[in-house]
ZAROMAR-439719 format. One record per residue (C-alpha): x, y, z; residue number from 1. Coordinates in steps of 0.5 Angstrom, whole numbers. Layout:
<atoms>
      px      py      pz    nr
       X       Y       Z   NUM
...
</atoms>
This chain:
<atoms>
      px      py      pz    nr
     260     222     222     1
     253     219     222     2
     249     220     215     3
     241     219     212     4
     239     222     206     5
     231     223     206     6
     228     222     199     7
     230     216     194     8
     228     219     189     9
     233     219     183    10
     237     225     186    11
     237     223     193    12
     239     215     191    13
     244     219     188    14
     247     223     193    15
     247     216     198    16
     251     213     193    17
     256     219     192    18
     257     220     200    19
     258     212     201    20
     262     211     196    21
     267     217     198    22
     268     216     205    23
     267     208     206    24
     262     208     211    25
     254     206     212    26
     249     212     209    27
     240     211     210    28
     236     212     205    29
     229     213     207    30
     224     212     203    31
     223     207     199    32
     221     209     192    33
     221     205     186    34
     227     209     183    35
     232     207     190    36
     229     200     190    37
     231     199     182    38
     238     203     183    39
     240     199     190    40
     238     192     185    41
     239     193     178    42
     246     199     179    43
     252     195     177    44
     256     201     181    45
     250     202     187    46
     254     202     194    47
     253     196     199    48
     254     201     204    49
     247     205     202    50
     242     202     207    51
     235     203     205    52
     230     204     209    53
     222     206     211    54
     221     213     215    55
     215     210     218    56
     218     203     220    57
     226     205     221    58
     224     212     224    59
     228     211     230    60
     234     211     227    61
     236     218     226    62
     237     219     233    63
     244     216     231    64
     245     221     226    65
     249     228     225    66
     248     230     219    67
     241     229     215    68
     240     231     208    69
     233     232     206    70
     232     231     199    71
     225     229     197    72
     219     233     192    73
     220     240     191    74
     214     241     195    75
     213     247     201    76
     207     242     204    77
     211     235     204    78
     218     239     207    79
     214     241     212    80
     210     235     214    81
     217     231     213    82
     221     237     218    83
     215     236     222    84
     215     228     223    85
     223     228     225    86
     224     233     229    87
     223     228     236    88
     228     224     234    89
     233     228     232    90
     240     231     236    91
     240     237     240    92
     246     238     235    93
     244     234     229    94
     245     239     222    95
     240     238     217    96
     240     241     210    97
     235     241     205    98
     236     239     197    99
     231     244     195   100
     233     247     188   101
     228     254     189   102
     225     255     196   103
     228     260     200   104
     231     258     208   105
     228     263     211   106
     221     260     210   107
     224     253     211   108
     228     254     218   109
     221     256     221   110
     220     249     221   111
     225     248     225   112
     226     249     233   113
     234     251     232   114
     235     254     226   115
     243     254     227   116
     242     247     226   117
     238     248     218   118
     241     250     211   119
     241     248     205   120
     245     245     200   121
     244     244     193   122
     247     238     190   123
     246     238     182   124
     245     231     177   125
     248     227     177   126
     251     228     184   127
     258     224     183   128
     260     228     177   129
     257     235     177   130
     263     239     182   131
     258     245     184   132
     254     245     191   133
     250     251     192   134
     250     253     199   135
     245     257     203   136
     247     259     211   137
     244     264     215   138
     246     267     221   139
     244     263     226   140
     248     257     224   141
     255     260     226   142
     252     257     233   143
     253     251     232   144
     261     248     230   145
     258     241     226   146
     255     246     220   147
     263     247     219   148
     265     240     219   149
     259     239     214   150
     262     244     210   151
     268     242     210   152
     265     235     208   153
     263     236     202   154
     269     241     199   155
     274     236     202   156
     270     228     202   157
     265     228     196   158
     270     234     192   159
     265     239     192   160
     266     246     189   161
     263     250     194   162
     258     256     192   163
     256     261     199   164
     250     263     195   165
     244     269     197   166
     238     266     200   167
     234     268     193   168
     230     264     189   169
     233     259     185   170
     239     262     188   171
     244     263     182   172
     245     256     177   173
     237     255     177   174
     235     261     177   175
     239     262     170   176
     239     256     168   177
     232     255     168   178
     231     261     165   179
     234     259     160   180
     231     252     158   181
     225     256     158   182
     228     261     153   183
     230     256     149   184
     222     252     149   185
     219     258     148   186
     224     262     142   187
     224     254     139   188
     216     253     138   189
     216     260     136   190
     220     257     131   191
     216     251     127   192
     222     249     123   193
     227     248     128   194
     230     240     129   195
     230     240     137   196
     236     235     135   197
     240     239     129   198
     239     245     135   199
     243     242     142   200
     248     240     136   201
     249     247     135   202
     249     249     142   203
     255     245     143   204
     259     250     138   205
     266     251     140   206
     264     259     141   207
     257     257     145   208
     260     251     149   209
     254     248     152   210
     255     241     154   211
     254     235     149   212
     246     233     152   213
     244     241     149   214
     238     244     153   215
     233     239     151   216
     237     233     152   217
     238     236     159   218
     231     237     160   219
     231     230     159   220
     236     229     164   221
     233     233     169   222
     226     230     167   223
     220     234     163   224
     216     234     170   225
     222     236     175   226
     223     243     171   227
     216     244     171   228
     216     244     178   229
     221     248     178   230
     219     253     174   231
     212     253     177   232
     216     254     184   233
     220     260     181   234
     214     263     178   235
     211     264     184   236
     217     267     188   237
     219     272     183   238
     215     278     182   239
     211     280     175   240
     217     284     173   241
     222     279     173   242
     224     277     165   243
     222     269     167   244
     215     272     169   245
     214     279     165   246
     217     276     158   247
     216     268     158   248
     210     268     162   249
     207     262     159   250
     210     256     154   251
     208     252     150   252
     201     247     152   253
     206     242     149   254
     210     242     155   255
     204     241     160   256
     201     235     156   257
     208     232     155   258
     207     231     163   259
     201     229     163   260
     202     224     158   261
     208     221     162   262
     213     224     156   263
     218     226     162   264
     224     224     159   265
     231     220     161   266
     226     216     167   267
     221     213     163   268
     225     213     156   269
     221     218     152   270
     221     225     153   271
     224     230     148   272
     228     224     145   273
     227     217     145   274
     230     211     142   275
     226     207     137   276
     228     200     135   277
     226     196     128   278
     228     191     125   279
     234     189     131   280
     236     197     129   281
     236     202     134   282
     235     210     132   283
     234     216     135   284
     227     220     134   285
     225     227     137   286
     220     231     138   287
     216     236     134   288
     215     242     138   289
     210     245     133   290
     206     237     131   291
     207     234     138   292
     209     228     134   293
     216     225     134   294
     221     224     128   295
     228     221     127   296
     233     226     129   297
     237     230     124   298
     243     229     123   299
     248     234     126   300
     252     238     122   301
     258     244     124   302
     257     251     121   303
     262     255     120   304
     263     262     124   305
     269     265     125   306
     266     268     133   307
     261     268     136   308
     257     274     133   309
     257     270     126   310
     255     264     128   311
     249     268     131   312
     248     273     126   313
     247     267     120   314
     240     266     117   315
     239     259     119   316
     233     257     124   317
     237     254     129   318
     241     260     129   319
     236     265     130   320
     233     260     136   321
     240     261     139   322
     242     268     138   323
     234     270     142   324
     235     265     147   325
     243     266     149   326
     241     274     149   327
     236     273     153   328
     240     269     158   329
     245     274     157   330
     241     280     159   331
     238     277     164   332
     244     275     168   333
     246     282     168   334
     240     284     172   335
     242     279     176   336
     249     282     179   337
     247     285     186   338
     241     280     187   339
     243     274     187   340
     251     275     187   341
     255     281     188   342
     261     278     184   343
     259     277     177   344
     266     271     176   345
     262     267     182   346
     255     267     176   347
     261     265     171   348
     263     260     175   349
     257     256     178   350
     254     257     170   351
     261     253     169   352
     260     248     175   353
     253     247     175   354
     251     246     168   355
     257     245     165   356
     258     251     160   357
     264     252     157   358
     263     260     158   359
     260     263     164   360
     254     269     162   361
     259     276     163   362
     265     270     159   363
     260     270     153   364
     259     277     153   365
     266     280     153   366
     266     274     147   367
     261     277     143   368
     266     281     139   369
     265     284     131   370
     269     287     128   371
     269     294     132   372
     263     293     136   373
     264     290     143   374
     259     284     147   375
     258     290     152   376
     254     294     145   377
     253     289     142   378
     248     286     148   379
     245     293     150   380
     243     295     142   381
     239     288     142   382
     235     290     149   383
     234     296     145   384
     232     293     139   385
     226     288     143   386
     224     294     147   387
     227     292     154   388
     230     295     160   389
     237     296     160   390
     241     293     166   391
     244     298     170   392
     251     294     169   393
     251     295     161   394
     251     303     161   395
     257     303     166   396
     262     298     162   397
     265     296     155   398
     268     289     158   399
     266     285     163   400
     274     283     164   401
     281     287     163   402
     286     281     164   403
     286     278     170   404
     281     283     173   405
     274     283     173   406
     269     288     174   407
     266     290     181   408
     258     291     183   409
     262     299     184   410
     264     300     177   411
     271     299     178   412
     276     293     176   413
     278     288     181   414
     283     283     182   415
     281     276     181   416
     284     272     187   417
     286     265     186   418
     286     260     191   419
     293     257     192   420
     291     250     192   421
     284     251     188   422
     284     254     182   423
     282     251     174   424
     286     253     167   425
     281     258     166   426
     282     262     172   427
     290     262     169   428
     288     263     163   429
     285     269     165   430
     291     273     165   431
     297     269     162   432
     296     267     155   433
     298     260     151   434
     306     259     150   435
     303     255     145   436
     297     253     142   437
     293     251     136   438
     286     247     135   439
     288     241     139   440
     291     244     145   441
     295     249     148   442
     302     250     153   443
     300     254     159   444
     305     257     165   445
     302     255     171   446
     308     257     175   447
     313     256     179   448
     317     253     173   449
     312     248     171   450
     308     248     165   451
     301     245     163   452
     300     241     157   453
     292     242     156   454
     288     239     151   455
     282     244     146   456
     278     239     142   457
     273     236     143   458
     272     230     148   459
     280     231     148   460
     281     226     142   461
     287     225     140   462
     290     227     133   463
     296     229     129   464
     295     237     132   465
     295     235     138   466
     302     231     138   467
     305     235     135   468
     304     240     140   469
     306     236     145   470
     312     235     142   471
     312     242     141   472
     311     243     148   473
     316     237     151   474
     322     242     147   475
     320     248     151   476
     319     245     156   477
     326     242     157   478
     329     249     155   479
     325     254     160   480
     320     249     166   481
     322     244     171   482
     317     240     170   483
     311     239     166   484
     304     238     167   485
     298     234     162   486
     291     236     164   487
     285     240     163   488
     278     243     166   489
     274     238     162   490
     270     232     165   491
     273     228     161   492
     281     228     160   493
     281     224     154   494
     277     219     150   495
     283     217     146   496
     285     217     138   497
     279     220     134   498
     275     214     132   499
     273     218     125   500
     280     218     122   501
     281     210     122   502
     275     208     116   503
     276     216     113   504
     284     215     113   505
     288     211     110   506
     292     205     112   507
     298     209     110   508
     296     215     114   509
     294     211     121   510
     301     207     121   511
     304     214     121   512
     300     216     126   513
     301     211     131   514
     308     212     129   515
     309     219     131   516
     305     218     137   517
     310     212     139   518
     316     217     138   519
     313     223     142   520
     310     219     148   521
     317     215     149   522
     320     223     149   523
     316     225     153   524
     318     219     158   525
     325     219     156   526
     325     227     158   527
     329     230     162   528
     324     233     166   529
     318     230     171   530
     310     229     168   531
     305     229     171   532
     299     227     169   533
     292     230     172   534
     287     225     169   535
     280     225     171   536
     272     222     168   537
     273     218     162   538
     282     217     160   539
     281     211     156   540
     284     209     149   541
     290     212     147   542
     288     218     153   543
     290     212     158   544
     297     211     154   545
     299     218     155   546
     298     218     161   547
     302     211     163   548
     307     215     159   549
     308     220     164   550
     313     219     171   551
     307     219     176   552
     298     220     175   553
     294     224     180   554
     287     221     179   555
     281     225     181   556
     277     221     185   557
     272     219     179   558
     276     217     174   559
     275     212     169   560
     281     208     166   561
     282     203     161   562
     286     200     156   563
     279     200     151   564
     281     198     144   565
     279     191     143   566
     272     195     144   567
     274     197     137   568
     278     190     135   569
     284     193     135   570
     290     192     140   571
     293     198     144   572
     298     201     140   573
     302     207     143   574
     305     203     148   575
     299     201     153   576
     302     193     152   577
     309     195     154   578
     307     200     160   579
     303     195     162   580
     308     189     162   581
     313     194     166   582
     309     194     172   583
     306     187     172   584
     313     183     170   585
     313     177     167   586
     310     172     172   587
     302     176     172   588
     303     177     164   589
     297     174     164   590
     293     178     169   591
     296     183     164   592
     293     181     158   593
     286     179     162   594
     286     186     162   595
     288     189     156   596
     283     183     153   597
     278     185     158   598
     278     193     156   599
     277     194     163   600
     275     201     167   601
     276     203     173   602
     270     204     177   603
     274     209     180   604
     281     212     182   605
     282     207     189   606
     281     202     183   607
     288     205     179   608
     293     201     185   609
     290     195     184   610
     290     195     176   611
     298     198     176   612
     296     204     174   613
     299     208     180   614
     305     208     184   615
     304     206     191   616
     305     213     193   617
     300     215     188   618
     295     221     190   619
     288     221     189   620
     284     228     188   621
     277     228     191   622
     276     235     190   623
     277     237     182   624
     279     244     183   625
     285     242     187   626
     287     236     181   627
     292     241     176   628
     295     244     183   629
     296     237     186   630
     299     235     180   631
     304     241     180   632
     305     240     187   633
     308     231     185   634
     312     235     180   635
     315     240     184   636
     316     234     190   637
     320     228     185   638
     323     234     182   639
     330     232     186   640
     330     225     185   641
     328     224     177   642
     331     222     172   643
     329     219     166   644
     330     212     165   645
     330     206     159   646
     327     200     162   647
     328     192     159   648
     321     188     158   649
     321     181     161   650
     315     178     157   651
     312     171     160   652
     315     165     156   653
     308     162     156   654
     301     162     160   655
     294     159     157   656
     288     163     156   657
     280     160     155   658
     277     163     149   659
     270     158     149   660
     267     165     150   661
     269     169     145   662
     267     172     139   663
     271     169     133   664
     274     176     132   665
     276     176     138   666
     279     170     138   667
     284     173     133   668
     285     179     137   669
     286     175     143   670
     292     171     140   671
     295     177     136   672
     295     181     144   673
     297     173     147   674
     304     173     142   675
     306     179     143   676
     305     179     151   677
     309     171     150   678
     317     171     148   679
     322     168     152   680
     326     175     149   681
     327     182     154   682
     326     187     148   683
     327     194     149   684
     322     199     149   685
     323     201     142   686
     322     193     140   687
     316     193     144   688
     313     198     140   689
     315     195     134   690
     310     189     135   691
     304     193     138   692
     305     197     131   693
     305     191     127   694
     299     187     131   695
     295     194     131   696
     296     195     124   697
     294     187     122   698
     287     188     125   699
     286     196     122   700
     287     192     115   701
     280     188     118   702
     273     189     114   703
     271     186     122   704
     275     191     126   705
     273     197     121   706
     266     195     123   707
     267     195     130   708
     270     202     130   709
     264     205     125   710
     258     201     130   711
     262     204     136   712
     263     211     134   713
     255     211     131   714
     251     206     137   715
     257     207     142   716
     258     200     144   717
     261     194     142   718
     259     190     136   719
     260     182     137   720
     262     180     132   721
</atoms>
């Protein structure tokens, strides 16, 4: 299939690349803006195979072409001048679709002279990470057979989760998500006293469960102009009554003058954030939504709250910022039921997919329990208490969910259907609870007499709780499953050890940690069952080391691994140097350590094979909703030939390395990685480990490592030293 994205702004160099990257063939990108010119030459994982072209110069090309994307301003005038311009050059079957956040395809399609031929898909930033694509068909596009490959395309190819929405304005994750955003700017600056910084730390609480940017990090991501616009074309579509209108008609004048001022965010590095450097330090600043002047942010802090009520209920500012502006997001998604959606799981799970929130609007509600009074009563007692209408929806239920069932548009409850083949944790968590769990991970029945091992913390770091629980697990496992399964819905699968512990704890407590881990990642091996892990985004440190551990890894396309603890001056301690001398052997001991040295990451999973991660019949997962049932199914395919078995390291009796580059700390980590990677002796695991924990607790005892290891967790990069 023959592909052109129209616009290079930020999101359509973005989905050049992801397509070009997915199916390894030539994308066009029209036009040339500054953005795409920037990323094509300065973007270390820009794709050769994005071609970037003039629409006024290269116009002809697109005769060639089946499948257009456009993807230029938000901007009804510019779109249709653009459909306008096209149209002679196009096929007779030719399928384009618009990138447009807000605007309706019943007034699109006018444009066009095949309607079959036009539809929307709503990618979301950044486009090689987020899994949601919004999709908004009409009637007349069954006639044309290239809109289902298209379709299938983007679900099976570029992985994405595919939501058929209503040709609504905003459709479902915008019209939510920026009403949101726009609650939160509006109840912050009624708020003078509120740190933007110290509130998206709050927002990220483990019973809220906002993604790490917060809102106005994200408003900075979107950039400040864009969610303008955005707004404005939301504005316009929906009717005075609606809450967006009615309740947050007008924000803040400071919004506007950020714009106008250039403060747009991510784009040009100032926007509610930015980064100020002094004297060769960098620090963070914020803006003051009430003096318009920027000052260092606050630094975040955990408050303790037993549920979601309590956290809400507390006196603090940012507290009351959040209690306002969730309630608010939460009522107004039950307006939204029918409108937008006539499945209230579907708004759950697009909140979920396309703002990465850890709890959909009717999840959150049915969790705002205290004591014995329910999130249902809870939500409509605060409509009353601000004087709005009551959603319909509230007057005719106490719980948004019932175990596996979910509440109808009708009143009564329904089955949740899970596809076979797509299906996340929280799906299966809907209705079969935890075998085993506490604040770092849990053990989950994912049938077929195989068990997932997920992790709960935050990043999926790696701590005391969790491998205890993995042990745990691995003996329940070995007495009533067949197989074990190591994954989570998070982006990330793990980030490795928390780095905290290693300049809070002592020497002590660190040297038994990596001996515990030691034990536990070599029983999980040596178990008498098959694991399999299914690891996607970043699976590095220690969260590389489980997963080398494992009989197999089922990556997701966009997985970036690596044995990064040089970064932080030490060695890989829980076996990642054994692991990796196993699957290069003696003869490429130095290509092992070039890479463990190097702290290499894989740029995507096709790079695995090559960095002897994966087995020559390893499978990569494109779409991430189907990485947990693959996985399963590897499990349930090597069932009949596993068997666990001890394997002898063959060390390189020599190999040179040139270190006129480095630091002279990495100097000293080089060599204690280069004696234990040469010995003329076969060690056994247990030998080897032995060695990685000797190295790996010579450099803790380092003021040189405890320096890295505090500049990466504060600056998060490497310090030279």
């Amino acid at each position: 299939m023959k592909i052109a994205v129209i616009g290079a702004g930020k999101m359509g160099y973005g989905i050049a690349n992801h397509i070009a990257s997915r199916t390894e063939n030539q994308v066009l990108l029209f036009d040339k803006t500054d953005i795409a010119v920037k990323s094509l030459q300065g973007d270390k994982n820009a794709n050769e195979l994005v071609i970037g072209l003039s629409i006024d110069d290269d116009i002809e090309k697109l005769r060639d072409m089946d499948f257009i994307i456009e993807a230029i301003v938000e901007d009804y005038s510019s779109k249709c001048k653009l459909y306008k311009k096209i149209m002679p050059y196009l096929k007779d079957d030719v399928v384009v679709t618009s990138n447009t956040s807000t605007m309706l395809r019943r007034q699109l399609v006018k444009k066009f002279s095949r309607p079959e031929n036009f539809f929307i898909t709503h990618f979301f930033n950044p486009p090689h990470f987020m899994q949601l694509l919004e999709v908004i068909e009409g009637d007349e596009n069954t006639r044309n057979p290239n809109v289902k490959k298209v379709t299938t395309l983007c679900a099976d190819v570029l992985g994405k989760t595919i939501i058929q929405c209503k040709d609504t304005p905003g459709f479902i994750a915008n019209r939510l998500g920026i009403f949101f955003l726009t609650a939160v700017i509006c109840e912050a600056h009624n708020n003078g006293s509120v740190s933007i910084s110290t509130f998206d730390s709050l927002l990220t609480h483990r019973h809220i469960g906002i993604p790490k940017t917060g809102a106005f990090g994200l408003l900075d991501l979107i950039g400040v102009d864009v969610y303008t616009l955005i707004l404005s074309e939301l504005r316009k579509a929906l009717p005075e009554t609606d809450l967006l209108n009615s309740y947050y008609g007008v924000i803040p004048d400071i919004i506007d003058g950020m714009v106008h001022d250039g403060f747009i965010g991510r784009k040009n590095g100032c926007g509610f954030y930015k980064n100020r450097t002094i004297n060769n330090g960098s620090f963070s600043e914020c803006l003051n939504l009430y003096t318009g002047l920027y000052q260092k942010c606050s630094p975040s802090s955990s408050i303790p709250a037993r549920n979601l009520v309590s956290l809400l209920e507390k006196s603090n500012p940012c507290c009351r910022v959040a209690k306002h502006a969730l309630l608010m997001t939460l009522i107004y998604a039950c307006h939204l039921v029918s409108i937008v959606s006539d499945d209230l799981n579907t708004i759950d799970e697009v909140m979920r997919l396309g703002y990465n929130w850890k709890y959909g609007p009717f999840e959150m509600i049915d969790n705002l329990l205290n004591y014995q009074v329910k999130g249902v009563e809870y939500l409509y007692n605060y409509a009353v208490s601000r004087n709005l209408s009551i959603p319909p929806i509230l007057n005719h239920t106490k719980s948004f969910y019932i175990q596996h069932q979910k509440l109808s548009v009708f009143g009564n409850y329904e089955s949740i259907l899970t596809d076979r083949n797509n299906w996340s944790l929280a799906d299966i968590h809907k209705h079969e609870r935890a075998l085993l769990s506490n604040e770092s991970a849990k053990l989950i029945d994912i049938g077929d007499g195989i068990a997932c091992f997920a992790f709960n913390s935050r990043n999926n770091v790696l701590d005391y709780s969790m491998l205890r629980l993995l042990q745990d697990s691995i003996n329940i496992t070995n007495k009533y499953f067949r197989g074990l399964v190591l994954g989570n819905d998070n982006l990330h699968f793990s980030v490795g050890v928390d780095l905290v512990l290693f300049f809070k704890k002592s020497v002590n407590y660190i040297e038994k940690l990596i001996t515990y881990g030691q034990e536990v990642f070599l029983n999980m091996k040596m178990a008498k069952f098959p694991v399999v892990s299914a690891v996607s985004g970043y699976t590095v440190g220690g969260g590389c080391e489980l997963s080398l551990h494992a009989t197999d890894i089922v990556p997701y396309m966009e997985t970036y691994m690596g044995l990064v603890e040089t970064n932080i001056g030490v060695i890989p301690g829980w076996g990642g140097c054994k692991e990796m001398l196993l699957r290069y052997g003696e003869k490429d001991t130095k290509l092992v350590f070039e890479q463990i040295f190097r702290a290499r990451v894989s740029k995507n999973a096709r790079e695995l094979k090559e960095m002897r991660f994966l087995r020559d019949d390893s499978l990569i997962v494109m779409n991430r909703k189907q990485s947990l049932s693959m996985a399963k199914t590897r499990v349930l395919k090597i069932l009949s030939s596993y068997y666990p078995k001890k394997e002898k390291i063959i060390r390189s009796s020599d190999f040179k390395y040139d270190d006129s580059d480095y630091t002279e700390y990495d100097k000293i980590i080089a060599y204690r990685l280069y004696r234990l990677l040469v010995d003329s002796n076969n060690l056994s695991e247990s030998e080897v480990y032995k060695l990685e924990k000797s190295a790996f607790i010579a450099l803790i005892k380092d003021s040189k490592t405890i320096d890295r290891i505090k500049h990466m967790y504060y600056n998060k990069r490497k310090l030279h030293n």
